[in-house]
C-alpha positions as CSV (number, residue, x, y, z in Angstrom):
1,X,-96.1,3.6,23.5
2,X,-94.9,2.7,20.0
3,X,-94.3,5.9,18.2
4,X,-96.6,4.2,14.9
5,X,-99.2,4.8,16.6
6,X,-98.8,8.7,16.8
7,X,-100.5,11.1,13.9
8,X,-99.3,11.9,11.4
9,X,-99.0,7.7,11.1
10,X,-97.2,7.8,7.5
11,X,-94.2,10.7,9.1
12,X,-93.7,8.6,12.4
13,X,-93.7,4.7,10.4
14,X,-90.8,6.7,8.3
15,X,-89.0,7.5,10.9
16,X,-89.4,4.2,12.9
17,X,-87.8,2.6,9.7
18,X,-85.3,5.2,10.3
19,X,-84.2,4.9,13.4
20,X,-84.0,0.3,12.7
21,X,-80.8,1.6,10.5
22,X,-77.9,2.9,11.9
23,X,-77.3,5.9,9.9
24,X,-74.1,8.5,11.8
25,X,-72.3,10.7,9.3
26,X,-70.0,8.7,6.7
27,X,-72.3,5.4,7.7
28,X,-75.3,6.5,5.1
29,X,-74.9,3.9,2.9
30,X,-77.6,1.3,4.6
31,X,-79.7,3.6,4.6
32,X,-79.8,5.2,1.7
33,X,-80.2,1.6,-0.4
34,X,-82.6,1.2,2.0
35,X,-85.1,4.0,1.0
36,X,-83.5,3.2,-2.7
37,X,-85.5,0.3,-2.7
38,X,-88.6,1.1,-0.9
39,X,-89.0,3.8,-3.1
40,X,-88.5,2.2,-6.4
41,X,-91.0,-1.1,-5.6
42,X,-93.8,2.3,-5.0
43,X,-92.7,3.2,-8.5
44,X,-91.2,6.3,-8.0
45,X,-88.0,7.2,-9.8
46,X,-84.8,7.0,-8.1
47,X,-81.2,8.0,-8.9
48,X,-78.4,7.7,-6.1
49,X,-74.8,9.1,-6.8
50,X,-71.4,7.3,-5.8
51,X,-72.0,8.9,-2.0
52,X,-75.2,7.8,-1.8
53,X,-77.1,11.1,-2.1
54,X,-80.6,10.2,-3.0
55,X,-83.5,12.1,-5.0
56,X,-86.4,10.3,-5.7
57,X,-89.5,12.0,-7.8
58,X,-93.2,11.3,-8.9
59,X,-93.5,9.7,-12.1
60,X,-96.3,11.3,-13.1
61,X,-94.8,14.9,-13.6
62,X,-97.0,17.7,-14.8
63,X,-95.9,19.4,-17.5
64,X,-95.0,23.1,-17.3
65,X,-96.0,22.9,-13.4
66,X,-93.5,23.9,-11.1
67,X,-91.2,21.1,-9.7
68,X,-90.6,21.2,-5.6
69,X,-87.8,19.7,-3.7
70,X,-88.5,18.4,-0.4
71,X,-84.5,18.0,0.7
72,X,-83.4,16.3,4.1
73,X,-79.7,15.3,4.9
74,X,-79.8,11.3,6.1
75,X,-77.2,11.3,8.9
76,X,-76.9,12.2,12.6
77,X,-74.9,13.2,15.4
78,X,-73.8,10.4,17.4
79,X,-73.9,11.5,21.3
80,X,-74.4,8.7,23.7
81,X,-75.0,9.5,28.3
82,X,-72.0,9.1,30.1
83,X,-71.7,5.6,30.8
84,X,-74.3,4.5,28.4
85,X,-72.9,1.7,25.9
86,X,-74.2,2.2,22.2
87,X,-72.4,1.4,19.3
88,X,-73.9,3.8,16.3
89,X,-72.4,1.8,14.0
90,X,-74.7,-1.2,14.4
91,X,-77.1,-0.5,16.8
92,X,-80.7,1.0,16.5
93,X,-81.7,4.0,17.9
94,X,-84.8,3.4,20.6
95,X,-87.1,5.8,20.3
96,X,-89.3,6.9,23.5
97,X,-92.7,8.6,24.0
98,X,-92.7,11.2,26.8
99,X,-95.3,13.1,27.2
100,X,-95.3,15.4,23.7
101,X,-91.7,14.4,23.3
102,X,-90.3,11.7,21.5
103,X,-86.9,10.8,22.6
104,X,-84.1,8.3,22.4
105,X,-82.8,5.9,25.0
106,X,-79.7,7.5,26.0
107,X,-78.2,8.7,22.6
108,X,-78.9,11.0,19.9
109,X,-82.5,10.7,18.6
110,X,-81.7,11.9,15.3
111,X,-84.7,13.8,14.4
112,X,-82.5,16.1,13.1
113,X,-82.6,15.4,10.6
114,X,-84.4,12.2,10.2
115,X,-87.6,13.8,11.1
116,X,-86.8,16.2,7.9
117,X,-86.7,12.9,6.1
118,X,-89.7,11.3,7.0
119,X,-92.0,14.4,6.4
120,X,-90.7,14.1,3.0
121,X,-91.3,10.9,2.4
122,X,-94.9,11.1,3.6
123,X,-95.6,14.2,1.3
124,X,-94.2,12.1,-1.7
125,X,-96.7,9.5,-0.9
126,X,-99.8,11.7,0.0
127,X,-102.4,11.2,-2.4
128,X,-104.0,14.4,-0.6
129,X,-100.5,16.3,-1.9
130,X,-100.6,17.5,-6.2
131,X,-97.7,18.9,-8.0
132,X,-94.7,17.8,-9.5
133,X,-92.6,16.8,-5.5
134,X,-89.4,15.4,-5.6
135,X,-87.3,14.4,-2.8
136,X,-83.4,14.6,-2.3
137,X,-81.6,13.2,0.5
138,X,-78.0,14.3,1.0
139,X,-75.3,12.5,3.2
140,X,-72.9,13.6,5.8
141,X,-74.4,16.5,6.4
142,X,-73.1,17.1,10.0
143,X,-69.2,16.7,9.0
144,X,-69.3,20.1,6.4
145,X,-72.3,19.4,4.0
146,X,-70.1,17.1,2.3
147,X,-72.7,15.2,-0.1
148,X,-74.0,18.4,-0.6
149,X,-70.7,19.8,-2.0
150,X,-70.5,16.7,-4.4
151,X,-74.2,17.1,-5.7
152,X,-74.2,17.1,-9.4
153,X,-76.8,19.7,-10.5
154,X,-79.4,17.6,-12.0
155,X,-79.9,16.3,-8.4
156,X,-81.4,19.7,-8.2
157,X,-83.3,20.6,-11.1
158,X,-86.4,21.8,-10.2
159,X,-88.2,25.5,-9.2
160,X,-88.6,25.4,-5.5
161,X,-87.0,23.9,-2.5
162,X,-88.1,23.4,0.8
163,X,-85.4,22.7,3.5
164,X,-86.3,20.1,6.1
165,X,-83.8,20.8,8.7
166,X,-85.0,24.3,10.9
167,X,-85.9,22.7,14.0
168,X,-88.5,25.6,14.9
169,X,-91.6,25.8,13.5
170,X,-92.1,29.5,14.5
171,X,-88.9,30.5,12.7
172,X,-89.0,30.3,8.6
173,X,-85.2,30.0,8.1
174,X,-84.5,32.3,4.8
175,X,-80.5,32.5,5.7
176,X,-78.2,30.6,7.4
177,X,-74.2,30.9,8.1
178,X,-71.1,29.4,6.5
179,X,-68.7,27.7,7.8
180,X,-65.4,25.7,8.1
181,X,-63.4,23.4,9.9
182,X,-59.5,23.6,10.6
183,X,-57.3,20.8,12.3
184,X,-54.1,21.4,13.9
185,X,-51.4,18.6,14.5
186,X,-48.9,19.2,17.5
187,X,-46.1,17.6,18.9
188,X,-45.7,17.5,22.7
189,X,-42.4,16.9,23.4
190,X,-41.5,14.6,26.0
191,X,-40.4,14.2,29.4
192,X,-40.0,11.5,32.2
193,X,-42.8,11.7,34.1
194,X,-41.9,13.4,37.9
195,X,-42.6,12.1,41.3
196,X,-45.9,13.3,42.8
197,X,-49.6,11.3,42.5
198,X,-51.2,10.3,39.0
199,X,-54.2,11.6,38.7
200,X,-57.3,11.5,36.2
201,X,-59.0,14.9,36.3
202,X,-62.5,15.0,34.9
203,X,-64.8,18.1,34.1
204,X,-68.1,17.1,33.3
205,X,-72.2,18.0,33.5
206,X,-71.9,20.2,30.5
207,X,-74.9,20.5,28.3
208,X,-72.9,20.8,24.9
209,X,-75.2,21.6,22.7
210,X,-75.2,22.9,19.0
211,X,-71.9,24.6,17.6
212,X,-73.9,27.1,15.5
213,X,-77.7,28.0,17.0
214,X,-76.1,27.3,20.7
215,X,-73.2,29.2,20.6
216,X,-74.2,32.5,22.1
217,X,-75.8,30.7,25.3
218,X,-73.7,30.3,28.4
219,X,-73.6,26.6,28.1
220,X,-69.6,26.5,28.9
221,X,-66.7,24.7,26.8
222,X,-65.7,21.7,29.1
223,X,-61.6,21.9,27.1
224,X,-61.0,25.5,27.3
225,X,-62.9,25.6,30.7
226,X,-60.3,22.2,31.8
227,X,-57.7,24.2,30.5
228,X,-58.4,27.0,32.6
229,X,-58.4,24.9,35.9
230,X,-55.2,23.5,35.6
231,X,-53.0,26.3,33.7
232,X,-50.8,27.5,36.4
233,X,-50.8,24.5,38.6
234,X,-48.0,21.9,39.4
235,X,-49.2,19.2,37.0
236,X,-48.0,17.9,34.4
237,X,-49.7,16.5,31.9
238,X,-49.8,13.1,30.3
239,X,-53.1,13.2,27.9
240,X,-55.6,16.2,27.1
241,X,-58.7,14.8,25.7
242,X,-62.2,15.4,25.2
243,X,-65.1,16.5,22.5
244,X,-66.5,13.8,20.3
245,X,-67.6,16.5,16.9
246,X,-67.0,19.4,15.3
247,X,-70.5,20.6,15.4
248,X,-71.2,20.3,19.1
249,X,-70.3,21.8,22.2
250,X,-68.0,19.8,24.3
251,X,-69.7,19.1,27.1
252,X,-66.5,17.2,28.8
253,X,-63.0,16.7,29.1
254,X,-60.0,15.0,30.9
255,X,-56.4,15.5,31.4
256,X,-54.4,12.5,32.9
257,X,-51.0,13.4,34.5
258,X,-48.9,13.9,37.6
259,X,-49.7,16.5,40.4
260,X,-46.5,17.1,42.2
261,X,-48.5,18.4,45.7
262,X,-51.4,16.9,46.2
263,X,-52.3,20.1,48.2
264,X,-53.4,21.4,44.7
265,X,-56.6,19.5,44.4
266,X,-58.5,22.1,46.8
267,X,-57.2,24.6,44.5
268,X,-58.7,22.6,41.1
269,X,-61.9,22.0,43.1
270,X,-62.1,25.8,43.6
271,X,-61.5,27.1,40.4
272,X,-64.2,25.0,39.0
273,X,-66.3,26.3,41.3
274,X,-65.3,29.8,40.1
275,X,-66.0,28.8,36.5
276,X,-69.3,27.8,37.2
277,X,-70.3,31.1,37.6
278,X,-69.8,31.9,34.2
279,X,-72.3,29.7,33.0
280,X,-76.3,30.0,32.6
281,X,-77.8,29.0,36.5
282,X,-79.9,26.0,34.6
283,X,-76.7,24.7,33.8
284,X,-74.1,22.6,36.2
285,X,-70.3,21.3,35.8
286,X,-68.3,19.1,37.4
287,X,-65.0,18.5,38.6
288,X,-63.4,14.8,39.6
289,X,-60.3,14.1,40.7
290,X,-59.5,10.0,41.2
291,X,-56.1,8.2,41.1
292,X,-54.9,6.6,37.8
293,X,-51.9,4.4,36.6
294,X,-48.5,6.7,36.8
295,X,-47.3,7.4,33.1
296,X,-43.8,6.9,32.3
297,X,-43.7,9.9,30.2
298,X,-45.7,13.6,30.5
299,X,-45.3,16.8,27.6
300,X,-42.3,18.8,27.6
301,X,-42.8,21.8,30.4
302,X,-42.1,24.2,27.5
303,X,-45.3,22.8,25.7
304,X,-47.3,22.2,28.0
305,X,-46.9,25.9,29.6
306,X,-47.1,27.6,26.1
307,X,-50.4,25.4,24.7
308,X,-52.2,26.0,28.7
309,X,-51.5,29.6,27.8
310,X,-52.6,29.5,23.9
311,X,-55.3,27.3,24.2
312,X,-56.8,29.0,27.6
313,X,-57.1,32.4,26.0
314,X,-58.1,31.1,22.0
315,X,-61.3,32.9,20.6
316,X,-64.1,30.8,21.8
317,X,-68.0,31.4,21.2
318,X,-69.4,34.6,19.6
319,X,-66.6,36.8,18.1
320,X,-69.1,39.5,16.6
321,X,-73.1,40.0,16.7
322,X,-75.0,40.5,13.8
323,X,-77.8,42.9,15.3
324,X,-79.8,43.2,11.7
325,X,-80.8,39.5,12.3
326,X,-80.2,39.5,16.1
327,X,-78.0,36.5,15.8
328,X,-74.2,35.8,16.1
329,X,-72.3,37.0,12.6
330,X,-69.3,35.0,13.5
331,X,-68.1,32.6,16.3
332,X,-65.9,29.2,16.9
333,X,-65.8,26.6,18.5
334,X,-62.9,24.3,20.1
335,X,-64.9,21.3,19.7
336,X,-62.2,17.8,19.6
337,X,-58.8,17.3,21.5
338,X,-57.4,14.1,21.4
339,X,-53.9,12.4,22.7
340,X,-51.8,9.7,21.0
341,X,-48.0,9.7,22.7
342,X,-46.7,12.5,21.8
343,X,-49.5,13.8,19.1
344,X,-52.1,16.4,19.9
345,X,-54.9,16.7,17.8
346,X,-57.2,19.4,18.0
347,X,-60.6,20.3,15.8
348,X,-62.4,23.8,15.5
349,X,-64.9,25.0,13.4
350,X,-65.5,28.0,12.6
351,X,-69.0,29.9,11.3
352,X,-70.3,33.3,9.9
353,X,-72.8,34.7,7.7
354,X,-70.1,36.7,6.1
355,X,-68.0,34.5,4.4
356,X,-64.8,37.3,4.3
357,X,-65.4,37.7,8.2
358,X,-65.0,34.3,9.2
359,X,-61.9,34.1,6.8
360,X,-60.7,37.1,9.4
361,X,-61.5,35.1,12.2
362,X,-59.7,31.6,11.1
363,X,-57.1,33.6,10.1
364,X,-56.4,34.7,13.4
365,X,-57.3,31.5,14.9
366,X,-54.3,30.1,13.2
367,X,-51.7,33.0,13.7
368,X,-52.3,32.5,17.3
369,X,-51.8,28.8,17.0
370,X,-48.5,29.4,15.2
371,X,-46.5,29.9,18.0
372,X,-46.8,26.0,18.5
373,X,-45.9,25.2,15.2
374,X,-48.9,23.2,13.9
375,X,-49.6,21.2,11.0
376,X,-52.9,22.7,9.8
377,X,-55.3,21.0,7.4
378,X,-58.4,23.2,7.0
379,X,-61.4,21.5,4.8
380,X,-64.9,21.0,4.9
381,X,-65.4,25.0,3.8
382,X,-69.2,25.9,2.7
383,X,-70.6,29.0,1.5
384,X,-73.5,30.7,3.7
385,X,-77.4,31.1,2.1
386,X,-77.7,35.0,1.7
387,X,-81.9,36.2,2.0
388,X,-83.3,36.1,-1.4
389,X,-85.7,39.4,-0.9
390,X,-87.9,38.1,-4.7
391,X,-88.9,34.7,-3.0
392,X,-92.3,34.0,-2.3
393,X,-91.9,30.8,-0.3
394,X,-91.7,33.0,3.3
395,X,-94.9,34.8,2.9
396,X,-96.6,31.9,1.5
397,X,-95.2,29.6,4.6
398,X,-95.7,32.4,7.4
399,X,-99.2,33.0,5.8
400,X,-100.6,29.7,6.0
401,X,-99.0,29.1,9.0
402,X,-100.9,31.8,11.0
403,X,-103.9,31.1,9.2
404,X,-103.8,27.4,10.2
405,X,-102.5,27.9,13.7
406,X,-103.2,31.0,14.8
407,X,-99.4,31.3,15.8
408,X,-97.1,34.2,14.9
409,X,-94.2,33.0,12.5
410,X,-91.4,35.3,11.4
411,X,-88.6,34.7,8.7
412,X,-85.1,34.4,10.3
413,X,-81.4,33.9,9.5
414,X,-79.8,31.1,11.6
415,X,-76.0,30.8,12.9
416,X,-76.1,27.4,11.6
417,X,-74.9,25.8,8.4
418,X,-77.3,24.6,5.8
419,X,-77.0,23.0,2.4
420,X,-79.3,25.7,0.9
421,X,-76.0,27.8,0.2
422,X,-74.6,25.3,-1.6
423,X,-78.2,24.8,-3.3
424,X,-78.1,28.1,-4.4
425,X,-74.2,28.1,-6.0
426,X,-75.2,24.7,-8.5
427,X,-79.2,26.2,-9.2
428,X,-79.5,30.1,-8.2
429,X,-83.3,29.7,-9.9
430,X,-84.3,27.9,-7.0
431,X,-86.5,29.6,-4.4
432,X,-85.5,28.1,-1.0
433,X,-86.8,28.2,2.0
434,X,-85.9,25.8,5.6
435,X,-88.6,25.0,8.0
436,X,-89.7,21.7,10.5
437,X,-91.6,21.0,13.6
438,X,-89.6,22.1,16.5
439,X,-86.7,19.9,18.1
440,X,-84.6,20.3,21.2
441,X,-81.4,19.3,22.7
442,X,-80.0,18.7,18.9
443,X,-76.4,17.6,18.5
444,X,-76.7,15.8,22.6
445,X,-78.0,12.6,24.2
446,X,-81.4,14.7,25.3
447,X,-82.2,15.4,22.0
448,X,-86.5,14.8,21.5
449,X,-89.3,16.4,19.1
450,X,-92.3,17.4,19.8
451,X,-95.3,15.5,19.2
452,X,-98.0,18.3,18.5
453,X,-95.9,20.5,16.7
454,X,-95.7,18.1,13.7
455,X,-99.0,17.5,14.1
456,X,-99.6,21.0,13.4
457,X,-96.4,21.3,10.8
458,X,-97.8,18.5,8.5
459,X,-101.0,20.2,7.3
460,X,-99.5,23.2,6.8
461,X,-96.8,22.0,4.5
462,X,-98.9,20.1,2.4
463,X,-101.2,23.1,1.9
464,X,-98.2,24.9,0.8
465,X,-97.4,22.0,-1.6
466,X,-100.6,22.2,-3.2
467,X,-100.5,26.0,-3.7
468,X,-97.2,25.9,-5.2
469,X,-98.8,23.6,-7.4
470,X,-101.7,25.5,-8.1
471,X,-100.0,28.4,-9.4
């Protein structure tokens, strides 16, 4: 079934257009000319920055009524199956109906938060919707907010926004955490490589998942769980890789090296199976062990031993609970480690609704990374959205929700990052609130939405839309 033909028609033709254009964080640029130009030929006005944010507006503003920001960010996680061959850079996403799912073929869907995006542009055009709308489309969202951080404030002039990018309709998003992302460069140190058999040792099955609003579920971290396995065998190691982003779980991993008894493998095989335990029983690993190509070279015994020891025992997950909200306050996540020679590269990112806690808790990330004498770049820092008790967007949004649905809604804070706190830092007269049809899987290949949910989310936010306007 062609996803046109589902309701709402004008929020699923948007987001076929979407998916046509290759759109992964830093690659915006397509896409954002794209909608450029579709919206300027319907007469809208349209104004792009150097990064390619986007913010697009009715020209037939009402004076003194209030102006609303419908806001979406335009890129996505790239995640691709095992052994599925996609290149995100060129090649468009293939949406599929199942049952009241829409997925993609093998990869990322990117409903997060292209969905967010279409909704938007379907309000704009809805005859049915009044008021003064405007929309703004950010870029590279999923890297640190980073067109979000370069917004000049006139992208958000106006009196109300309303955050596309929740991902559960029940849940009216009125907080969200901060975060940031710290990098740390190592050098291995070398060795000859010693006699024994070369081996490729794969952990894999992981769900991964969501750095932020997965991060309390036992889902498992396939590098620190890899890690684990091996610390305290005979191997030595040759490459440490695995993770793909810093905003999702990594969901596998592989060391290449040389085992000196090949006795050991019953040991590896059994230690996974020990780990397993640890996670949630819907969830399964992996372990593979195959031959590989001998390397003339492996990392120093003194590094390797002291990183297996760091690395194994580094804060991972939730670090503190924040029971007021009944969410994690602060947690990391080892999310990238890749090899080159002797170079070791390894990401983590960091989140908290408390922006002096997680400053704590990066702080002690690094001191216990010191020991291996690092180079550390730390970037991509954004401030967290702190509940604005005066707003009336979450009464008015829970209201007409259970009205129109009959479904409880409550307002929430979210252990995720959202542009809203940088919203509020360049215009704190804005009344924010983040909200969407629901989504699954985000940030992994079996990412889908569901069908009926934004056929239940549409009406509701364009009644809000034309209350807002009303008043």
């Amino acid at each position: 079934m062609d996803i046109t033909s589902l309701e709402p028609a004008a929020v699923w033709r948007n987001f076929a257009d979407i998916c046509k254009i290759p759109h992964s964080s830093g690659n915006e640029k397509q896409l954002s000319c794209f909608l450029a130009e579709k919206l300027k030929k319907a007469g809208f006005s349209v104004k792009q920055d150097a990064l390619y944010n986007l913010r697009a507006e009715r020209p037939d503003q009402i004076p003194g009524a209030p102006r609303i920001i419908l806001q979406g960010h335009l890129d996505m996680v790239p995640q691709a199956a095992p052994g599925k061959e996609f290149d995100f850079l060129r090649d468009p996403i293939t949406p599929i109906v199942e049952g009241d799912r829409v997925r993609a073929d093998g990869t990322t869907l990117g409903a997060d938060d292209g969905i967010g995006v279409a909704i938007a542009l379907a309000l704009l055009e809805d005859k049915e919707v009044r008021g003064n709308l405007i929309c703004l489309f950010t870029v590279n969202e999923e890297e640190g907010l980073i067109g979000a951080s370069a917004l000049a404030p006139e992208f958000l002039d106006g009196d109300y926004l309303i955050n596309l990018d929740n991902g559960e309709s029940s849940q009216i998003c009125i907080g969200c955490a901060g975060g940031i992302r710290l990098a740390f460069d190592f050098e291995t140190g070398t060795a000859a490589a010693p006699a024994g058999e070369a081996v490729e040792i794969t952990l894999s099955g992981l769900p991964g998942g969501h750095s932020g609003t997965c991060i309390a579920e036992k889902r498992g971290n396939a590098l620190q769980m890899l890690a684990r396995i091996v610390r305290g065998t005979g191997l030595a190691i040759s490459s440490f890789d695995g993770g793909t982003v810093d905003n999702a779980i990594p969901n596998a991993a592989r060391i290449t090296g040389i085992l000196a008894d090949a006795g050991e493998k019953a040991l590896l095989y059994q230690a996974a199976k020990e780990m397993k335990k640890e996670l949630d029983p819907a969830f399964t690993l992996r372990l593979d062990i195959r031959e590989t190509a001998a390397p003339s070279r492996v990392w120093s015994k003194a590094f390797q031993k002291l990183f297996l020891d760091v690395f194994s025992t580094l804060p991972n997950g939730v670090a503190e609970f924040a029971p007021a909200y009944g969410v994690p306050l602060t947690s990391s996540n080892l999310a990238v480690l890749k090899s080159s020679g002797n170079k070791l590269h390894l990401v983590i990112s960091a989140r908290s609704l408390d922006d002096d806690k997680r400053k704590i808790h990066t702080d002690d990330l690094q001191k216990k990374l010191s020991v291996l004498s690092p180079e550390v770049t730390v970037n991509a820092a954004y401030p967290g959205w702190k509940p604005d008790p005066e707003s009336v967007l979450p009464g008015m949004m829970i209201r007409l929700r259970e009205s129109m649905t009959g479904k409880k809604t409550q307002a929430q804070v979210i252990h995720a990052g959202l542009e809203t706190g940088l919203f509020a830092g360049k215009n704190p007269r804005l009344q924010m609130i983040s909200t969407s049809p629901d989504d699954f899987d985000i940030h992994t290949f079996r990412e889908s939405v569901s069908i009926s949910a934004l056929q239940e989310f549409y009406p509701v936010i364009r009644a809000l839309l034309n209350e807002l306007a009303a008043n």
